[in-house]
PDB file of N, CA, C and O in Angstrom:
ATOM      1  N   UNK A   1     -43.975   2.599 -58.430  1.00  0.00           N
ATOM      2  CA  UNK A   1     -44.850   1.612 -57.860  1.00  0.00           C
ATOM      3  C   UNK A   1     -45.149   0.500 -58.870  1.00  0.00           C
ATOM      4  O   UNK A   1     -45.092  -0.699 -58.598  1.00  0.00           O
ATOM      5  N   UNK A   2     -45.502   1.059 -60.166  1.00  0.00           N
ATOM      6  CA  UNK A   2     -45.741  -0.016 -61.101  1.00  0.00           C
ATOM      7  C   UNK A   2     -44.643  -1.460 -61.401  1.00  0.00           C
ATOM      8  O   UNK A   2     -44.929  -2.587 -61.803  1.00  0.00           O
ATOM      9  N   UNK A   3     -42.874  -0.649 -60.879  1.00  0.00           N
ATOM     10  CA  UNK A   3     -42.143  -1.966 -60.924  1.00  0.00           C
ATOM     11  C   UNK A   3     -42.516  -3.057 -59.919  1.00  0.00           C
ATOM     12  O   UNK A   3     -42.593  -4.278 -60.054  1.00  0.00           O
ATOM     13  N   UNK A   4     -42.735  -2.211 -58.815  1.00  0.00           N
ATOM     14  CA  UNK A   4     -42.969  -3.536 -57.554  1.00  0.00           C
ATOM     15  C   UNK A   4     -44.079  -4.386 -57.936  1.00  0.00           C
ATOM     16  O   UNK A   4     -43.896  -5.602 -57.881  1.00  0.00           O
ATOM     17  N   UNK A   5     -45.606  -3.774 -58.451  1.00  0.00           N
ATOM     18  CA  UNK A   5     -46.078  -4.407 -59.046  1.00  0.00           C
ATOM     19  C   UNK A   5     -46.204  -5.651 -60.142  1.00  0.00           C
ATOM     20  O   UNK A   5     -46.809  -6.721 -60.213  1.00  0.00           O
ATOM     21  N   UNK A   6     -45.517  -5.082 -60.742  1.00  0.00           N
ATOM     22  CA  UNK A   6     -44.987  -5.867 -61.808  1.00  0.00           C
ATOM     23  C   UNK A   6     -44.141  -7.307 -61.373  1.00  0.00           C
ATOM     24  O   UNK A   6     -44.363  -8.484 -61.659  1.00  0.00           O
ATOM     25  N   UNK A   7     -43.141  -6.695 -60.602  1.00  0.00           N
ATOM     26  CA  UNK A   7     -42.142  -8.164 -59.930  1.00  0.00           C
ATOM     27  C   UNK A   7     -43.197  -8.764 -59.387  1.00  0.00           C
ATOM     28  O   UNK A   7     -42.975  -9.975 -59.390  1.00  0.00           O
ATOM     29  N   UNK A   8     -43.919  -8.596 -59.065  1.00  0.00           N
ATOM     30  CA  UNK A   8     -44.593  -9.556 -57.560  1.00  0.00           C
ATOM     31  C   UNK A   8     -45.551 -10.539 -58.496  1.00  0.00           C
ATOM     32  O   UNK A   8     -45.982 -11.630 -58.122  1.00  0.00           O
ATOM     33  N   UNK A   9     -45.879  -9.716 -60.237  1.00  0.00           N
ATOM     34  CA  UNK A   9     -46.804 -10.451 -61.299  1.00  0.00           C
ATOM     35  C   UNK A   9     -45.898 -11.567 -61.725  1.00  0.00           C
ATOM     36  O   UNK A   9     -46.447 -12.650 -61.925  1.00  0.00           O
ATOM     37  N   UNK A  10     -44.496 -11.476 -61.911  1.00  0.00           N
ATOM     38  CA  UNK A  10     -43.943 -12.144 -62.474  1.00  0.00           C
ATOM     39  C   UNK A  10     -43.074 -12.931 -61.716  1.00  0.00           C
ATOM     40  O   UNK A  10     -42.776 -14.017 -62.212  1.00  0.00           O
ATOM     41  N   UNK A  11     -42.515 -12.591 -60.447  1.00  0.00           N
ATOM     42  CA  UNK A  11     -42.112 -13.627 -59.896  1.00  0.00           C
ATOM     43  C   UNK A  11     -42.988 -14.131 -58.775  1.00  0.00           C
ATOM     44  O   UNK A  11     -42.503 -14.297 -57.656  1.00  0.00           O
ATOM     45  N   UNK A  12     -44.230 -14.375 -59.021  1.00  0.00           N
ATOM     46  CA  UNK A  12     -45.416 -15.421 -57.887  1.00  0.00           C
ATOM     47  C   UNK A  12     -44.974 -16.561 -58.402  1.00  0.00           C
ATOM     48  O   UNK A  12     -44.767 -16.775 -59.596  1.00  0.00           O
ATOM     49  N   UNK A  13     -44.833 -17.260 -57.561  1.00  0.00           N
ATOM     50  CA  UNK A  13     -44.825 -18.967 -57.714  1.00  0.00           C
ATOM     51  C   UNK A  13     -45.610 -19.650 -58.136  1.00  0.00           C
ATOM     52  O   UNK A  13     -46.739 -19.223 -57.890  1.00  0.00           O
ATOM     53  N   UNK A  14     -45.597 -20.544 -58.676  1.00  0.00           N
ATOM     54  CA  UNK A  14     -46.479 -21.324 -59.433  1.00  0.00           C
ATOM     55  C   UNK A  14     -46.573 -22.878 -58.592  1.00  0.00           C
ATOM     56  O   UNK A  14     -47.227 -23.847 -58.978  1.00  0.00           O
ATOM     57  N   UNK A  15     -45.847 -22.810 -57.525  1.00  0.00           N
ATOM     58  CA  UNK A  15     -45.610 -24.176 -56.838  1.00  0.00           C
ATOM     59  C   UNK A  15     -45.442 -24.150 -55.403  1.00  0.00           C
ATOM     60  O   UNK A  15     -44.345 -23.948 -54.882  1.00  0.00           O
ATOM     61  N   UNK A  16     -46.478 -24.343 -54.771  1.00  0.00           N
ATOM     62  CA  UNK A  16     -46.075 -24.526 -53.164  1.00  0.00           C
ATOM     63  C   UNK A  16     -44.970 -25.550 -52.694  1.00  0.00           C
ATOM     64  O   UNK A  16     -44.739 -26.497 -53.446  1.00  0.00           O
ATOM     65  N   UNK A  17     -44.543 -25.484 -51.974  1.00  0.00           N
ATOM     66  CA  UNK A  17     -43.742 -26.666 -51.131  1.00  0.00           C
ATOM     67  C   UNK A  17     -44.334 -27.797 -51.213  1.00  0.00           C
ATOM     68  O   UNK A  17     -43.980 -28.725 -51.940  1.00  0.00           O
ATOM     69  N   UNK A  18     -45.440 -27.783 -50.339  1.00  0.00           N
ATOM     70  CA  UNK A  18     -46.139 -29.280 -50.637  1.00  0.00           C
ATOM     71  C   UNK A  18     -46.515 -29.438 -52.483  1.00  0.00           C
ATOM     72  O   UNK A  18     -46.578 -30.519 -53.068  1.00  0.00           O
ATOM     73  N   UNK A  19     -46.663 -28.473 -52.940  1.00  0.00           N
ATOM     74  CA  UNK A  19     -47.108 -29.320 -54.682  1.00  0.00           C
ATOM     75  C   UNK A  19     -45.829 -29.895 -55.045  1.00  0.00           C
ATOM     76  O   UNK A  19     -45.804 -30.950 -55.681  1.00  0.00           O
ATOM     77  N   UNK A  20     -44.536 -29.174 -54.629  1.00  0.00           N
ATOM     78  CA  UNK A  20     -42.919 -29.544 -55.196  1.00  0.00           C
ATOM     79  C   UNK A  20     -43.086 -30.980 -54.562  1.00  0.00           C
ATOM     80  O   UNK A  20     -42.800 -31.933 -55.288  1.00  0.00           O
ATOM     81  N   UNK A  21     -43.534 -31.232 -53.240  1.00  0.00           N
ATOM     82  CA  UNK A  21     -43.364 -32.607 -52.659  1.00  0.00           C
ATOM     83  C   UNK A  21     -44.067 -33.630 -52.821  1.00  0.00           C
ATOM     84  O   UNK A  21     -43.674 -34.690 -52.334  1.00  0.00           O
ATOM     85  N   UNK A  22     -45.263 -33.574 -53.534  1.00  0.00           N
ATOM     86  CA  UNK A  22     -46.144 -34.053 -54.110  1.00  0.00           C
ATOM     87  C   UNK A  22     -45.552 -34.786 -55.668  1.00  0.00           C
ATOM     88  O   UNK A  22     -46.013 -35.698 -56.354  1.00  0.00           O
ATOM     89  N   UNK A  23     -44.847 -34.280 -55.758  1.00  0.00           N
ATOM     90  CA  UNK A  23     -44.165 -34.198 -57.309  1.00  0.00           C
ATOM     91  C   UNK A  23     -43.139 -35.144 -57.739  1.00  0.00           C
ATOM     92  O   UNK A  23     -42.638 -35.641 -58.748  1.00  0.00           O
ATOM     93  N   UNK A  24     -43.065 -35.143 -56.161  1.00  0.00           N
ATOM     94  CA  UNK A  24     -41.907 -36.522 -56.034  1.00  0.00           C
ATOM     95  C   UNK A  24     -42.512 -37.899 -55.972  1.00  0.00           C
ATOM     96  O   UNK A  24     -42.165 -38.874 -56.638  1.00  0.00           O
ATOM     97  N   UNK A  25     -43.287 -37.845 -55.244  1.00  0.00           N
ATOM     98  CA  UNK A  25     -44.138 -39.323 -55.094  1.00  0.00           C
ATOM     99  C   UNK A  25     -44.250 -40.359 -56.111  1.00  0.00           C
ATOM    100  O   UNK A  25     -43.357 -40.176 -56.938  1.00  0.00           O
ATOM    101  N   UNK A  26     -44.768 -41.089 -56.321  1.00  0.00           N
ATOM    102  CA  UNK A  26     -45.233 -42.010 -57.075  1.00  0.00           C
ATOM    103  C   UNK A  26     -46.440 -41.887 -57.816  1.00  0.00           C
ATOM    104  O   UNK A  26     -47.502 -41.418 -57.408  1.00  0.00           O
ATOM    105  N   UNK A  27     -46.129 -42.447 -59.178  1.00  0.00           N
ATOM    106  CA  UNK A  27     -47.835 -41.867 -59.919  1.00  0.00           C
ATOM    107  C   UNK A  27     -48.666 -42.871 -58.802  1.00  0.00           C
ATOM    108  O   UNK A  27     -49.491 -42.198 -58.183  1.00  0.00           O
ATOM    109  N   UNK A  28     -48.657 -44.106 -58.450  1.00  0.00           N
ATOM    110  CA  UNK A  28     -49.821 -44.116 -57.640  1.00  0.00           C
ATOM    111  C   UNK A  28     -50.353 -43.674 -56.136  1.00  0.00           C
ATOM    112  O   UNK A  28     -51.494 -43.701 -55.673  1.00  0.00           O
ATOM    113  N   UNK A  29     -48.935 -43.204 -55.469  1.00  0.00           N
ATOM    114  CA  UNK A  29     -49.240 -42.079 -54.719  1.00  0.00           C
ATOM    115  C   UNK A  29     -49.789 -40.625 -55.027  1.00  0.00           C
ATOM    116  O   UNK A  29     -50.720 -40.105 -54.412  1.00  0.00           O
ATOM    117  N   UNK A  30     -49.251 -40.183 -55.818  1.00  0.00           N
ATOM    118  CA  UNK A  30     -49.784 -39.051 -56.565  1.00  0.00           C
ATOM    119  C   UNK A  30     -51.426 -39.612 -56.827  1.00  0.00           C
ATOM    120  O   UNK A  30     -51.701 -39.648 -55.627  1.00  0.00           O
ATOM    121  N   UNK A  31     -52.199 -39.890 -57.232  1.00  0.00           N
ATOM    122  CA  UNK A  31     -53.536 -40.200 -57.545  1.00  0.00           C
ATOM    123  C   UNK A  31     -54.095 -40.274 -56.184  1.00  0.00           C
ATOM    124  O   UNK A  31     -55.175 -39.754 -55.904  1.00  0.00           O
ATOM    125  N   UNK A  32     -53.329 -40.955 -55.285  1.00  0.00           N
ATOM    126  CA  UNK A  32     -54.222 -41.153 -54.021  1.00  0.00           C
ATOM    127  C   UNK A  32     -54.140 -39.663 -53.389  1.00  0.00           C
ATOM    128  O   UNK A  32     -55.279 -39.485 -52.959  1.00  0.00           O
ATOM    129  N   UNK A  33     -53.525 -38.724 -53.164  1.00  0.00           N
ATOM    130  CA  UNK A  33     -53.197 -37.354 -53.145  1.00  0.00           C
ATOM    131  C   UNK A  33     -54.474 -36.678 -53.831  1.00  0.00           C
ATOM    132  O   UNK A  33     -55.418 -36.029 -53.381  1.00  0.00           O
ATOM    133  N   UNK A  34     -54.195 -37.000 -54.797  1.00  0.00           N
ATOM    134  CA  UNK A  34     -55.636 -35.913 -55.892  1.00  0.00           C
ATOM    135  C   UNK A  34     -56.931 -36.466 -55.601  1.00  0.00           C
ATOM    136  O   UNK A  34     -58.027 -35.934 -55.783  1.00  0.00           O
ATOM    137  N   UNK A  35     -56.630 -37.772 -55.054  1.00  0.00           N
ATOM    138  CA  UNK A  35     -58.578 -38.424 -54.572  1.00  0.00           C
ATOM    139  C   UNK A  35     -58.188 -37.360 -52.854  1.00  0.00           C
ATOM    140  O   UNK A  35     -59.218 -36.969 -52.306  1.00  0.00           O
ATOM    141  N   UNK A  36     -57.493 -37.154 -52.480  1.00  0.00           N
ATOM    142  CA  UNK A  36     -57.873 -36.708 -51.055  1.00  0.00           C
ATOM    143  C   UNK A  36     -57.977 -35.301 -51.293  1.00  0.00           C
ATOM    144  O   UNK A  36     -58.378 -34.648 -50.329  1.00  0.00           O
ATOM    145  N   UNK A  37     -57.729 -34.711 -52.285  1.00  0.00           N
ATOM    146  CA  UNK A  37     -57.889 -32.750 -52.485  1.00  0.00           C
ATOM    147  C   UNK A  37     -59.196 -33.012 -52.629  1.00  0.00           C
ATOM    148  O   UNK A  37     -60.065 -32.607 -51.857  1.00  0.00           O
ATOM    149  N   UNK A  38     -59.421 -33.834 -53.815  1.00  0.00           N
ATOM    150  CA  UNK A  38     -60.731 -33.618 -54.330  1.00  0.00           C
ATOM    151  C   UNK A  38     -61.743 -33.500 -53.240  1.00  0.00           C
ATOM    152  O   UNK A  38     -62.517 -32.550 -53.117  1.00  0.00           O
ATOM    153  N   UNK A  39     -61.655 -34.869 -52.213  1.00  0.00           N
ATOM    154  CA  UNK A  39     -62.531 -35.233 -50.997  1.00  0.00           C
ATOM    155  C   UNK A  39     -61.817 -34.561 -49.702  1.00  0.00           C
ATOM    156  O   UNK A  39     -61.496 -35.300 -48.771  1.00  0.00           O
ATOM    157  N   UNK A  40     -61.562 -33.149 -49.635  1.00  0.00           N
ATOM    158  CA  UNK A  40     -60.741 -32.711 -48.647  1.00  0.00           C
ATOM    159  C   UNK A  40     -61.511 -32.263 -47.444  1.00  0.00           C
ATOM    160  O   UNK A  40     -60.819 -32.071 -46.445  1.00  0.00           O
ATOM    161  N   UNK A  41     -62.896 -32.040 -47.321  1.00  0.00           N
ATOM    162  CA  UNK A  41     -63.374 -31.524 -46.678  1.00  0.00           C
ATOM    163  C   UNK A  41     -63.815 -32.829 -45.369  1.00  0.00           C
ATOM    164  O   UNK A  41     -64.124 -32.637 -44.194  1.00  0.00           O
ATOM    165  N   UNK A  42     -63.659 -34.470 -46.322  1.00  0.00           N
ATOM    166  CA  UNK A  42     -63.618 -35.248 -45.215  1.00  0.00           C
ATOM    167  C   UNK A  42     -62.384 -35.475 -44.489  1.00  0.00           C
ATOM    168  O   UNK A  42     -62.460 -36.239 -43.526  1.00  0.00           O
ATOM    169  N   UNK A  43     -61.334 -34.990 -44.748  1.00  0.00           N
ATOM    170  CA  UNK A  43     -60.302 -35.577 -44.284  1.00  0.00           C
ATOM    171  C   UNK A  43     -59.575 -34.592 -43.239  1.00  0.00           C
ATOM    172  O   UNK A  43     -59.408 -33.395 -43.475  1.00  0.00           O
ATOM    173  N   UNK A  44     -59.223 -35.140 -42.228  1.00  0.00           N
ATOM    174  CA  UNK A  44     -58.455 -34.388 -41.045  1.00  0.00           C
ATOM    175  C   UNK A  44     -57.085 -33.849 -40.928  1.00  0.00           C
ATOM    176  O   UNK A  44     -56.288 -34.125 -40.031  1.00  0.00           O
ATOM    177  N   UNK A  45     -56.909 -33.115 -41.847  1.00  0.00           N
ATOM    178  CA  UNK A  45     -55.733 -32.601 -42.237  1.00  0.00           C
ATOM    179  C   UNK A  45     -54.932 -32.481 -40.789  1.00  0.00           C
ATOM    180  O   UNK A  45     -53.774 -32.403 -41.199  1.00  0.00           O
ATOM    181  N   UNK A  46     -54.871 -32.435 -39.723  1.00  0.00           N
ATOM    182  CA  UNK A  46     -53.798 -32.483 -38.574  1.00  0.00           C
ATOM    183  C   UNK A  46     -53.449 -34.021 -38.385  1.00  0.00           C
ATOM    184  O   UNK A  46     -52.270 -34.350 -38.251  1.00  0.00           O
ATOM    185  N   UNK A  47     -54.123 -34.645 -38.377  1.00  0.00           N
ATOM    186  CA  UNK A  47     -54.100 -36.457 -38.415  1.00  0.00           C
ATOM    187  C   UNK A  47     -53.382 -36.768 -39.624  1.00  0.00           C
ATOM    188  O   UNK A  47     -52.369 -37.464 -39.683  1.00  0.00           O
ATOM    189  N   UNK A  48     -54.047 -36.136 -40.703  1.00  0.00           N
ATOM    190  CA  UNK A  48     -52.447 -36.861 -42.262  1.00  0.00           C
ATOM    191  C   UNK A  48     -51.218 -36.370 -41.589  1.00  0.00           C
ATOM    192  O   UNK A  48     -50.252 -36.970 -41.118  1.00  0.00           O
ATOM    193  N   UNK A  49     -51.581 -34.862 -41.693  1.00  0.00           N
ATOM    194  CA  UNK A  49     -50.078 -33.972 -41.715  1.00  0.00           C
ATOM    195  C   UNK A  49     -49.228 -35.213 -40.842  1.00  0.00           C
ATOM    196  O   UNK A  49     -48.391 -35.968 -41.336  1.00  0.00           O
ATOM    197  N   UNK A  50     -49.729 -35.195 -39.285  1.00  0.00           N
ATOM    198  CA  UNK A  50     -49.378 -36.361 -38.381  1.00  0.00           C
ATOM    199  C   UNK A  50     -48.426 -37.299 -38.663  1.00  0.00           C
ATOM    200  O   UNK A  50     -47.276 -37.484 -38.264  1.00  0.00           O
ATOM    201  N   UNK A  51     -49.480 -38.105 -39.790  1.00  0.00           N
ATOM    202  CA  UNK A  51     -49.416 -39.289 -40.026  1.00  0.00           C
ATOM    203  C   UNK A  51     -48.329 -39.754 -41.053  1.00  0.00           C
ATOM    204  O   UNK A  51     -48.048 -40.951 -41.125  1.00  0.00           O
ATOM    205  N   UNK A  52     -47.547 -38.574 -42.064  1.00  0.00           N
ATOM    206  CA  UNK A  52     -47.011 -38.510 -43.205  1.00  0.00           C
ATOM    207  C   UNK A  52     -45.918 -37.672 -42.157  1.00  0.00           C
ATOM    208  O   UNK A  52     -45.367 -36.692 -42.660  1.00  0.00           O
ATOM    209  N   UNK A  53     -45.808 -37.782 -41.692  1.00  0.00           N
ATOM    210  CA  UNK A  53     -44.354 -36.980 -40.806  1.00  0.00           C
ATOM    211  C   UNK A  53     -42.929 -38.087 -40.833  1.00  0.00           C
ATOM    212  O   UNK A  53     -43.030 -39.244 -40.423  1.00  0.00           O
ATOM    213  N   UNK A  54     -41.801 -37.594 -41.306  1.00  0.00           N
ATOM    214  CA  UNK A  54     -41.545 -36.250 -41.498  1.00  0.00           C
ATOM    215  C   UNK A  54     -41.571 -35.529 -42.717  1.00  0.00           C
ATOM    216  O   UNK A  54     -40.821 -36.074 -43.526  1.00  0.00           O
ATOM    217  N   UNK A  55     -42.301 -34.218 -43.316  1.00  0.00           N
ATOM    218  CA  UNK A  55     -42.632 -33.527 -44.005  1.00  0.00           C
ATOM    219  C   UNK A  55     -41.589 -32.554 -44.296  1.00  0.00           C
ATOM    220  O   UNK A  55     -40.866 -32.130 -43.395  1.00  0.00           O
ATOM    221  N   UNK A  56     -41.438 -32.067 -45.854  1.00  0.00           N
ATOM    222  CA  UNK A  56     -39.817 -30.730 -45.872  1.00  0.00           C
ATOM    223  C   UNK A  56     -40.578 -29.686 -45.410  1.00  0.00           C
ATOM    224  O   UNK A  56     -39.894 -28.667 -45.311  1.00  0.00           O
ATOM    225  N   UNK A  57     -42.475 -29.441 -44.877  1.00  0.00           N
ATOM    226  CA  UNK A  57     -42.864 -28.315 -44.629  1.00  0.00           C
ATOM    227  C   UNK A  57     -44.005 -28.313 -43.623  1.00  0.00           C
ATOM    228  O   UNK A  57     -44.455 -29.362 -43.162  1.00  0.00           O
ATOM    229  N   UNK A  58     -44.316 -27.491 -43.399  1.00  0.00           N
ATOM    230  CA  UNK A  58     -45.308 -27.125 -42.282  1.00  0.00           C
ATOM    231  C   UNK A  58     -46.372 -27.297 -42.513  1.00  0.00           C
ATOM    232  O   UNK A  58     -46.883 -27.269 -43.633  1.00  0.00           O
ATOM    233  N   UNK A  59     -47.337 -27.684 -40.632  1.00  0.00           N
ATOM    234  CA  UNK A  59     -48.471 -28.011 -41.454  1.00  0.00           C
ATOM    235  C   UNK A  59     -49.562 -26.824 -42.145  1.00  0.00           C
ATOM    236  O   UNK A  59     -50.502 -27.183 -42.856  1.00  0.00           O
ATOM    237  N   UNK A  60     -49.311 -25.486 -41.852  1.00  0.00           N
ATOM    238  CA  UNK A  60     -49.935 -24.680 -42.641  1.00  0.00           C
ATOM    239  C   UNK A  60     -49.885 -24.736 -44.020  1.00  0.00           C
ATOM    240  O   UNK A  60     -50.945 -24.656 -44.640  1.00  0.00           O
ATOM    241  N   UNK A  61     -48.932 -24.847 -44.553  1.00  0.00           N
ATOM    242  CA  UNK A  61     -48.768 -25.043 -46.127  1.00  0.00           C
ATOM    243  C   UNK A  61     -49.095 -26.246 -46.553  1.00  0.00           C
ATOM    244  O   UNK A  61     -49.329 -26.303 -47.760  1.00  0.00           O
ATOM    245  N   UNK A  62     -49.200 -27.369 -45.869  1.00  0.00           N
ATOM    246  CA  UNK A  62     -49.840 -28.654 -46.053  1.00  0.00           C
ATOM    247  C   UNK A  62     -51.344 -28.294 -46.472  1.00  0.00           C
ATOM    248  O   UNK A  62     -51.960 -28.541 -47.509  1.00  0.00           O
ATOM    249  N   UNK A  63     -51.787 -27.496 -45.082  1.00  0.00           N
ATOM    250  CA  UNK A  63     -53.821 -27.037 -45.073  1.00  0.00           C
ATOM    251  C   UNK A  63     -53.905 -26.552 -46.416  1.00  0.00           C
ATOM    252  O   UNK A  63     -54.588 -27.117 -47.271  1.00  0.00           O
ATOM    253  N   UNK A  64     -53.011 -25.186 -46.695  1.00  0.00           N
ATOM    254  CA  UNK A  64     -53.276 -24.524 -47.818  1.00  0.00           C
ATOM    255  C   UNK A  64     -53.073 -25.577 -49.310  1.00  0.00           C
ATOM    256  O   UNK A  64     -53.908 -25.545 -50.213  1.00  0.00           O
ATOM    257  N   UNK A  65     -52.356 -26.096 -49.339  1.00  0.00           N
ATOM    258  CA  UNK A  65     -51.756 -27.351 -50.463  1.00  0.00           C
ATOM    259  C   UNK A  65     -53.833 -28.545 -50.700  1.00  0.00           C
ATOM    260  O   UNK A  65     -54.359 -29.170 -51.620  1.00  0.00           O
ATOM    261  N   UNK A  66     -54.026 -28.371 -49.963  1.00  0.00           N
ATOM    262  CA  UNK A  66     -54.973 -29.600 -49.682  1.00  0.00           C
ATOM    263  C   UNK A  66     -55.879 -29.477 -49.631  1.00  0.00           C
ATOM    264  O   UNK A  66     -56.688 -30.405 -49.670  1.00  0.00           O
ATOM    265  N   UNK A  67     -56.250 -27.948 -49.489  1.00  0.00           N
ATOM    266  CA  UNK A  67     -58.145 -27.113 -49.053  1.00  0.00           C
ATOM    267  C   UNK A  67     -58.166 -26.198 -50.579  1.00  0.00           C
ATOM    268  O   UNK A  67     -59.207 -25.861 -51.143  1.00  0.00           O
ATOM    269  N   UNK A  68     -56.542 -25.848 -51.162  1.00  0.00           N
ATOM    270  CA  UNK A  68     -56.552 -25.623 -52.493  1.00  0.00           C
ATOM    271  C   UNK A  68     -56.563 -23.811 -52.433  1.00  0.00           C
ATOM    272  O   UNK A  68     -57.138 -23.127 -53.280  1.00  0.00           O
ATOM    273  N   UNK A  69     -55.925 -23.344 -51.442  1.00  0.00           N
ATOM    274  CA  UNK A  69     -55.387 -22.142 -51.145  1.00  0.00           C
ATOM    275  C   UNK A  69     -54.274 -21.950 -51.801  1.00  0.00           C
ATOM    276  O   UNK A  69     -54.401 -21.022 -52.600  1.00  0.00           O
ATOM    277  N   UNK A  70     -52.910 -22.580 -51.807  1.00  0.00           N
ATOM    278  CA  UNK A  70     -52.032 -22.428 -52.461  1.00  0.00           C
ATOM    279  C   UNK A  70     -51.718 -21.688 -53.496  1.00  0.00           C
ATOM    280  O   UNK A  70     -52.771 -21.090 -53.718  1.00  0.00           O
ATOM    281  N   UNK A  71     -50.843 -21.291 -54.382  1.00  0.00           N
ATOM    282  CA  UNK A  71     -50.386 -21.081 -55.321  1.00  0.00           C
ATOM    283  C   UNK A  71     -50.589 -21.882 -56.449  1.00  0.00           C
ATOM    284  O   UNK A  71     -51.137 -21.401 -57.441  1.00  0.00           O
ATOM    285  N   UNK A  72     -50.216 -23.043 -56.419  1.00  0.00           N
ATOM    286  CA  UNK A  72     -50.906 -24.695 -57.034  1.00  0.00           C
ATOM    287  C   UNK A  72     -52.292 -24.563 -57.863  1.00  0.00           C
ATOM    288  O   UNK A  72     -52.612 -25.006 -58.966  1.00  0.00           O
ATOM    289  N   UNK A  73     -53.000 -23.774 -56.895  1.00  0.00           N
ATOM    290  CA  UNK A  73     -54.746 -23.921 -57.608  1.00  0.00           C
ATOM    291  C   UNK A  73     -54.343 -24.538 -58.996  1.00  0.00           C
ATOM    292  O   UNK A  73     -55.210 -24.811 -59.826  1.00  0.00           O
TER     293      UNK A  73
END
């Protein structure tokens, strides 16, 4: 049991989909990104997701990427 353990310590991701896609952007896209995590609780995450379509991912991993669930933290 301790190996499975172990793999799952060492190979967790360190990068969601959306942080990999985030990564691509532009430093001044990128900043406008980190002002909307920060202020995430105003923003309508089905309306961006929306609005930024087409996306390489779903909008669940978008929510998690953006409310700061992710892997990313």
């Amino acid at each position: 049991m301790l190996d499975v353990l172990t793999k799952h310590l060492t190979d967790s991701p360190t990068t969601c989909a959306a942080g990999s896609w985030v990564k691509t952007l532009s430093s001044e896209e990128q900043e406008a990104f980190a002002k909307l995590k920060e202020n995430n609780q105003k923003v309508n995450v089905a309306a961006l997701y929306k609005d930024l379509q087409p996306l390489p991912f779903g909008m669940t991993v978008f929510r998690s990427h953006l409310r700061g669930y992710c892997p990313c933290r």
